[in-house]
C-alpha positions in Angstrom: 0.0 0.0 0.0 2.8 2.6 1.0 4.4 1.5 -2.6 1.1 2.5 -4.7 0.8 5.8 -2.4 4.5 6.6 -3.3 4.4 5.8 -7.1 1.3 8.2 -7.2 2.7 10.7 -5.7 6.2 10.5 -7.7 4.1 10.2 -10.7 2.2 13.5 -9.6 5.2 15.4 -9.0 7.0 13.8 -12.8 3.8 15.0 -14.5 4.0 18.6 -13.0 7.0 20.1 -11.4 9.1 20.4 -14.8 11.6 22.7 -13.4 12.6 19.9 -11.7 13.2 17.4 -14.4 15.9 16.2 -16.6 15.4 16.9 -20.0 14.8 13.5 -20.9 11.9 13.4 -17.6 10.4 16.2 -19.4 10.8 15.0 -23.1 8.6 11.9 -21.5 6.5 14.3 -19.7 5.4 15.7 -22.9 5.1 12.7 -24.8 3.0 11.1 -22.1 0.8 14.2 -22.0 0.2 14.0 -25.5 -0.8 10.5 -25.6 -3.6 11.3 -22.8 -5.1 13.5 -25.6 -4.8 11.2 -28.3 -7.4 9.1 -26.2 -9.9 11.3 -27.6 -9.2 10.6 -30.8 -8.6 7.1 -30.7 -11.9 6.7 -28.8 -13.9 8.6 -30.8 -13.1 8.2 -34.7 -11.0 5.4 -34.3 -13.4 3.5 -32.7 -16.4 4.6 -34.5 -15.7 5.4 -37.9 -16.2 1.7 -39.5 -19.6 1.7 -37.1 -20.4 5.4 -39.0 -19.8 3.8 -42.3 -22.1 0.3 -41.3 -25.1 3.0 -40.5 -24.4 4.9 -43.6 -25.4 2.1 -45.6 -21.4 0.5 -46.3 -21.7 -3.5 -47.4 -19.0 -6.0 -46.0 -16.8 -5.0 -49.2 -16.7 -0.8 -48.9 -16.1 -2.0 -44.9 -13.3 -4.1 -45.9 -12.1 -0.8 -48.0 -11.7 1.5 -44.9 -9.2 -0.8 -43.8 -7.5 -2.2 -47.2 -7.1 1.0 -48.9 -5.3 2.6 -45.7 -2.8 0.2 -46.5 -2.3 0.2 -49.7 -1.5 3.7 -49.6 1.3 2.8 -46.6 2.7 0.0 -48.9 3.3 3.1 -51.3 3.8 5.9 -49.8 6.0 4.7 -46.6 9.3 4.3 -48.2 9.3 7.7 -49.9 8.3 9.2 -46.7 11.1 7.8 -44.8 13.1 9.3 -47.3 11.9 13.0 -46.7 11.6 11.8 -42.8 15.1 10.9 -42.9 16.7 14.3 -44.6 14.3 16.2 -41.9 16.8 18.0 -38.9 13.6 18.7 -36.7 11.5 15.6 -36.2 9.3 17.1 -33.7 8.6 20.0 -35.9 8.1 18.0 -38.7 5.5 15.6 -37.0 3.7 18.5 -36.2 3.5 19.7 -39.3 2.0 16.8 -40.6 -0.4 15.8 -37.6 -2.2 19.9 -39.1 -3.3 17.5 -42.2 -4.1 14.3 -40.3 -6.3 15.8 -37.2 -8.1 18.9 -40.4 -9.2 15.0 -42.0 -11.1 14.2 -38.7 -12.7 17.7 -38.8 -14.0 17.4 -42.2 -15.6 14.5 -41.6 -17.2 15.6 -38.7 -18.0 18.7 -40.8 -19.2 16.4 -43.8 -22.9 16.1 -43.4 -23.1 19.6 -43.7 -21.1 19.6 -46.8 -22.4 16.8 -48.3 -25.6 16.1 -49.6 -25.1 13.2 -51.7 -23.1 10.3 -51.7 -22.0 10.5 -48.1 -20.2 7.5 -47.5 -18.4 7.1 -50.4 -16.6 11.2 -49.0 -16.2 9.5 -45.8 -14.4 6.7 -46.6 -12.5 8.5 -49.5 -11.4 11.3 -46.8 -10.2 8.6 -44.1 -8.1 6.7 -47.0 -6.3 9.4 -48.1 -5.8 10.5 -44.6 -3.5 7.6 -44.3 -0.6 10.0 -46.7 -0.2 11.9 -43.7 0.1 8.2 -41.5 2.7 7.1 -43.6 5.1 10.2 -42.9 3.9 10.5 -38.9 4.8 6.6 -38.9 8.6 6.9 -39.4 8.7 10.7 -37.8 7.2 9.6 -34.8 8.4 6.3 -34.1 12.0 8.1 -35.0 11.3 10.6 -32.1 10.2 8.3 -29.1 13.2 6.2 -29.9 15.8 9.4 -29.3 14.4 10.6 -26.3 13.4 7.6 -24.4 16.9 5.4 -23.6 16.4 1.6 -24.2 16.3 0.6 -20.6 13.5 2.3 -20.4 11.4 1.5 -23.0 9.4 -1.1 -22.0 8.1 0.7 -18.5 7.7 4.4 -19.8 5.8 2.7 -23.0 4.3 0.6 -20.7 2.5 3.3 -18.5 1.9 5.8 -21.6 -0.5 3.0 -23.3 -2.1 2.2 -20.0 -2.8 5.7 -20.0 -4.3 5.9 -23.6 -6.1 2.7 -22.6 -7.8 4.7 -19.6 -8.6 7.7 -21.7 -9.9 5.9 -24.5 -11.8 3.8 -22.4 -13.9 6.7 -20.5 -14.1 8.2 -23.7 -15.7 5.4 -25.6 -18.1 5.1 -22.6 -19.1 8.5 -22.7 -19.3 8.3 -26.8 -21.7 5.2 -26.7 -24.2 7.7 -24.5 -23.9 10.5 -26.7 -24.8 8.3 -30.4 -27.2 6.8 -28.3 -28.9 9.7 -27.4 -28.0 11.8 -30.3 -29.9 11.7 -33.4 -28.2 10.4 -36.5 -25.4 11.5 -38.1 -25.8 14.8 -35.1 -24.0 12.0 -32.6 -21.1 11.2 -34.9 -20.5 14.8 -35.9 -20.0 15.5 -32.3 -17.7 12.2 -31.8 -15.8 13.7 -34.6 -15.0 17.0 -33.9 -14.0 16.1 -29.9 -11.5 13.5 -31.4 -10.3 16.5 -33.6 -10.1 18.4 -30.3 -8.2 16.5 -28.6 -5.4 15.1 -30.9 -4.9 19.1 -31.6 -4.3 20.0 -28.1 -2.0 17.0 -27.6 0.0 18.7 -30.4 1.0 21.6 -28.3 3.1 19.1 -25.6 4.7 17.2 -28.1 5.8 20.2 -29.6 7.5 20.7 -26.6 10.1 18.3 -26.6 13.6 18.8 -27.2 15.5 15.6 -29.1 18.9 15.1 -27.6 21.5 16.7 -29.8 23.9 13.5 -29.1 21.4 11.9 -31.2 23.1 9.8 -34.1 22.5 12.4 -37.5 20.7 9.9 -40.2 22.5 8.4 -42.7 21.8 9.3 -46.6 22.1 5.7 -49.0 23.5 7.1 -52.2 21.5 8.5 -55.0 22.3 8.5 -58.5 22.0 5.4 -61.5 19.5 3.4 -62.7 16.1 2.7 -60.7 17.2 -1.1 -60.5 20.4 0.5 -59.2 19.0 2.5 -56.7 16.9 -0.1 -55.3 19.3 -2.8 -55.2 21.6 -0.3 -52.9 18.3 0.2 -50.5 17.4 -3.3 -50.7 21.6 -3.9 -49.6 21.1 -1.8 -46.1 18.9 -4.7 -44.8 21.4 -7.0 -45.3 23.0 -5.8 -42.6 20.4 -6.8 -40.6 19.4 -10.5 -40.5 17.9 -9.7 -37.4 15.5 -7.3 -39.2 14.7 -9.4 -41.7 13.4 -12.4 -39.1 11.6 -10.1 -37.3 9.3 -8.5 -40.1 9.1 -12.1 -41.7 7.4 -13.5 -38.6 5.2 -10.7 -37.4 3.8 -10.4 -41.5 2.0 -13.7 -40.5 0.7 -12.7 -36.9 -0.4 -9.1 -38.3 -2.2 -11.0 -41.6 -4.2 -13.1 -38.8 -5.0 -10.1 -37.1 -6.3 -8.5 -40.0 -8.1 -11.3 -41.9 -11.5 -10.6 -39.5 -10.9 -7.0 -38.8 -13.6 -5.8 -41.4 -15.9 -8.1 -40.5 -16.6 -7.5 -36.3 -18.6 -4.3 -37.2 -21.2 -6.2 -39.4 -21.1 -9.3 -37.5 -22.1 -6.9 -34.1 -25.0 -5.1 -36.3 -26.6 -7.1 -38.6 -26.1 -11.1 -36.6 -26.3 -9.5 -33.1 -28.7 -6.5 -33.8 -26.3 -4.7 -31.4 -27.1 -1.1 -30.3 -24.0 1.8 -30.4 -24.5 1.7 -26.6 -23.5 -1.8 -25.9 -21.1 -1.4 -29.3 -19.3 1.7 -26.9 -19.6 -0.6 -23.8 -17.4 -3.6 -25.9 -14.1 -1.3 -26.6 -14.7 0.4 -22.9 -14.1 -3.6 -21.4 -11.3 -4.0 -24.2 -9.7 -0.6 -23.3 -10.1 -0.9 -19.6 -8.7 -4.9 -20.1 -5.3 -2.9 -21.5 -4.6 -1.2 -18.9 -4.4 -4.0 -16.9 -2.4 -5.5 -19.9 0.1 -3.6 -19.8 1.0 -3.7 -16.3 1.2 -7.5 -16.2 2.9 -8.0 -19.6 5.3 -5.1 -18.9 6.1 -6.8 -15.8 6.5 -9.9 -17.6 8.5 -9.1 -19.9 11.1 -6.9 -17.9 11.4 -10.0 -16.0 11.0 -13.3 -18.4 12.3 -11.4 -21.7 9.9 -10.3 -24.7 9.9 -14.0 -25.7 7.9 -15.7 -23.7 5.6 -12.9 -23.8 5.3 -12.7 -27.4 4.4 -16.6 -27.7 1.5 -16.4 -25.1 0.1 -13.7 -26.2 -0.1 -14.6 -29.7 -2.1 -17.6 -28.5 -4.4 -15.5 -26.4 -4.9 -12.9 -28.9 -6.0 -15.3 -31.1 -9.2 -16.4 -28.6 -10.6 -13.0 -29.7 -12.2 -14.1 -32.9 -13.3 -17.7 -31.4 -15.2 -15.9 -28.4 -16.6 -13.0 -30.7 -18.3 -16.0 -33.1 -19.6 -18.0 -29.8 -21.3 -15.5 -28.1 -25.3 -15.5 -28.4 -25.8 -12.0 -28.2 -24.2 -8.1 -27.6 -24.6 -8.6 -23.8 -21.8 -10.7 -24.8 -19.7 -8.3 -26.4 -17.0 -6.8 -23.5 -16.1 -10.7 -22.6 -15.0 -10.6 -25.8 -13.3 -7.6 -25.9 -11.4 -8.1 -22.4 -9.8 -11.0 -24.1 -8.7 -9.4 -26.8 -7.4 -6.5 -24.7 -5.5 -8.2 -22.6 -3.3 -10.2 -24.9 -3.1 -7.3 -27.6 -0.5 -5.6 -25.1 1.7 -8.0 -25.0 2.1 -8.3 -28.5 2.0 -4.4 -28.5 5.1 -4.1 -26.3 7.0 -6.9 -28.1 6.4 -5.8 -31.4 7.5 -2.1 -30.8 11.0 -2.5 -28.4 12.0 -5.6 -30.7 11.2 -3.2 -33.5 13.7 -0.6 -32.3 15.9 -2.7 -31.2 16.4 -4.3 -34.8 16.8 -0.9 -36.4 20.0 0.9 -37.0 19.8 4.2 -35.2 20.9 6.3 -38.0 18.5 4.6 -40.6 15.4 3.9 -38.2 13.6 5.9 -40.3 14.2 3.6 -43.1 14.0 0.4 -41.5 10.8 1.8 -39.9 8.9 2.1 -43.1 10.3 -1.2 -44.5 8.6 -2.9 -41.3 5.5 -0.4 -41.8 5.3 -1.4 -45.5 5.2 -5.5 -44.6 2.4 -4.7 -41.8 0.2 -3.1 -44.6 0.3 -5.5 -47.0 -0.8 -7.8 -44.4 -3.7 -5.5 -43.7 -4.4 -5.0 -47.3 -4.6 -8.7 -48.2 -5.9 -9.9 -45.0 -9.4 -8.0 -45.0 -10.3 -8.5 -48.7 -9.6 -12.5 -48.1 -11.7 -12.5 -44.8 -14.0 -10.2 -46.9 -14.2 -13.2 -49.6 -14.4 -15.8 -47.6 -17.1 -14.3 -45.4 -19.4 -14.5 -48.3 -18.8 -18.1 -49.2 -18.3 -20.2 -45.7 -19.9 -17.0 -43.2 -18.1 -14.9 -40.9 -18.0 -17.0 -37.9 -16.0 -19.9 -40.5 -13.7 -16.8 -41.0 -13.2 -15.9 -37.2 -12.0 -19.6 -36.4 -9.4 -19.4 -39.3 -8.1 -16.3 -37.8 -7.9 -17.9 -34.4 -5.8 -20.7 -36.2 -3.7 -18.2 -38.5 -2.4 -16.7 -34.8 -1.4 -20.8 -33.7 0.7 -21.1 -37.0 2.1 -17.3 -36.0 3.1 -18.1 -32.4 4.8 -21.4 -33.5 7.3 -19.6 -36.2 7.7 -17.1 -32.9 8.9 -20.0 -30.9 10.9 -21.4 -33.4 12.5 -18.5 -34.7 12.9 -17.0 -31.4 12.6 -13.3 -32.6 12.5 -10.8 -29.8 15.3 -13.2 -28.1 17.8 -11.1 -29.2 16.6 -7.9 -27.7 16.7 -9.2 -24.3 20.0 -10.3 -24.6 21.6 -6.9 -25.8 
């Protein structure tokens, strides 16, 4: 008990006395800060905006779109971004700079039924796909950022906490979104959704603008120009090399990510149209999944600081996988947050894994690059994965496709075991 009261109260004084903090205590301040806000947006169109497309009338297919077409435009665009991410000398003005285009997309959209009379879910879907230009630059930016001004042996806890905290935000936020569609008339509800989400990832801009990136920081390093395309790409493709390590890790994580995906179009019409569920009990589903991550992350942080990302990795690949098996047993939406506590809970672990195995497997002065190489591998998994569960769906049913994905994860977690991928980061 006199533990808990202590952390609080160092955790109070970390988050507000930043006279008194290092720069890289404040850097982390900031960042942390800033991910509190984001929980507005993640909660709110992030959550919501494949449910906004189901009730505008969207069939499994333009559903399967929202998520396919993201991705296709990160298999394309990721690698040139790194490129212009990579020449950039201020990251954290850069990001910002960016994140004006990415949060304006969530404001038109909320703004859209006012500007669009016609054809309204076709300009929502169309506005959240090309949103994802602006994704594919914040990817390597971003992720470029968090690893200069959070040091390796920290990683794990600090990254720990600051998605416990978006898992608490999001969570009450979700909760208090599901009251407001349910008690908002249609599309009034969503608009209002929309526009806090754009709210809130603006004013988290302000504290991550704030931080100040080391200035030991390794400068990036330029591959050659010049020659033929084959030439030029045969000298990009020759970095990885390097990097065997890399090349495992991307490899075995395609598969997990590809299981992931193959139902992820499919929840939102399965809850609708087989369990008739309302956008209350549809809020009360991610607050249980949101709420199961907080406690996620503190056990499978734990977990692996002590047993090594390994172990970690396997199990929760396993556990993850129960997600699409419960969703296609329950009866009913009262159903719905058992499900979602499941997938919760295992997701973190793969979350943690997957990003401090990631950095750890990228050259410091080319993490941009490597980044989008890894970024490029996850979203042809999520382009493929959705438009095969998408097919499938309409031959064998959606709960036919939920059980393969639950198997797809089993085939993942044995090439984990026996490729041993995040071994070497706990041995550095």
């Amino acid at each position: 008990m006199y533990r808990w009261v202590s952390l609080r109260a160092s955790a109070a004084r970390w988050l507000w006395r930043a006279d008194q903090l290092s720069v890289q205590d404040r850097n982390i301040r900031y960042l942390v800060i800033d991910t509190a806000w984001q929980g507005l947006m993640m909660g709110g169109a992030y959550t919501f905006i494949s449910i906004f497309v189901v009730r505008l009338g969207a069939s499994s297919l333009m559903v399967s779109l929202l998520t396919s077409l993201p991705a296709i435009l990160m298999v394309l665009f990721s690698i040139p971004a790194a490129q212009v991410v990579q020449r950039q000398r201020d990251l954290v003005r850069f990001t910002n700079f960016v994140r004006i285009f990415h949060r304006g997309a969530i404001l038109l959209i909320a703004l859209l039924p006012f500007l669009v009379r016609g054809h309204l879910m076709e300009a929502a879907i169309a506005i959240w796909v090309l949103n994802t230009i602006a994704l594919a630059f914040l990817d390597s930016a971003w992720t470029t950022v968090v690893a200069d001004i959070i040091p390796a042996r920290r990683r794990a806890s600090v990254n720990g906490g600051r998605w416990a905290l978006l898992s608490l935000v999001t969570a009450m936020a979700v909760a208090v979104y599901g009251v407001v569609l349910d008690r908002s008339p249609f599309p009034l509800g969503y608009q209002i959704v929309f526009f806090i989400s754009f709210l809130g990832g603006v004013i988290g801009m302000y504290y991550y603008g704030r931080i100040e990136v080391p200035s030991s920081t390794p400068k990036p390093a330029f591959i050659a120009g010049g020659g033929t395309f084959r030439q030029r790409v045969s000298r990009y493709v020759g970095t990885f090399r390097e990097a065997p390590s890399f090349v495992r890790y991307v490899l075995t994580t395609f598969v997990l990510r590809f299981g992931l995906s193959l139902p992820a179009a499919l929840y939102s019409i399965y809850w609708i149209r087989q369990l008739d569920a309302s956008d209350l009990w549809i809020g009360w589903q991610a607050t249980a999944g949101k709420l199961a991550l907080i406690a996620g992350y503190y056990l499978w942080g734990r977990a692996a600081t002590r047993r090594g990302h390994h172990l970690v990795l396997v199990a929760c690949t396993i556990g993850v996988g129960l997600y699409p098996v419960v969703t296609g047993l329950v009866p009913s939406q009262f159903w719905l947050p058992l499900a979602a506590v499941v997938q919760g809970f295992f997701i973190t672990g793969i979350d943690l894994s997957f990003f401090d195995t990631l950095l750890h497997v990228c050259p410091a002065d080319r993490r941009p690059s490597f980044v989008a190489v890894n970024s490029v591998f996850a979203n042809l998994a999520m382009t493929a994965a959705p438009l095969v569960g998408s097919a499938l769906a309409g031959r064998i049913g959606i709960r036919a496709v939920f059980w393969i994905g639950g198997a797809v994860h089993v085939v993942a977690a044995v090439l984990f075991r026996i490729s041993q991928v995040a071994m070497e980061e706990e041995e550095a």
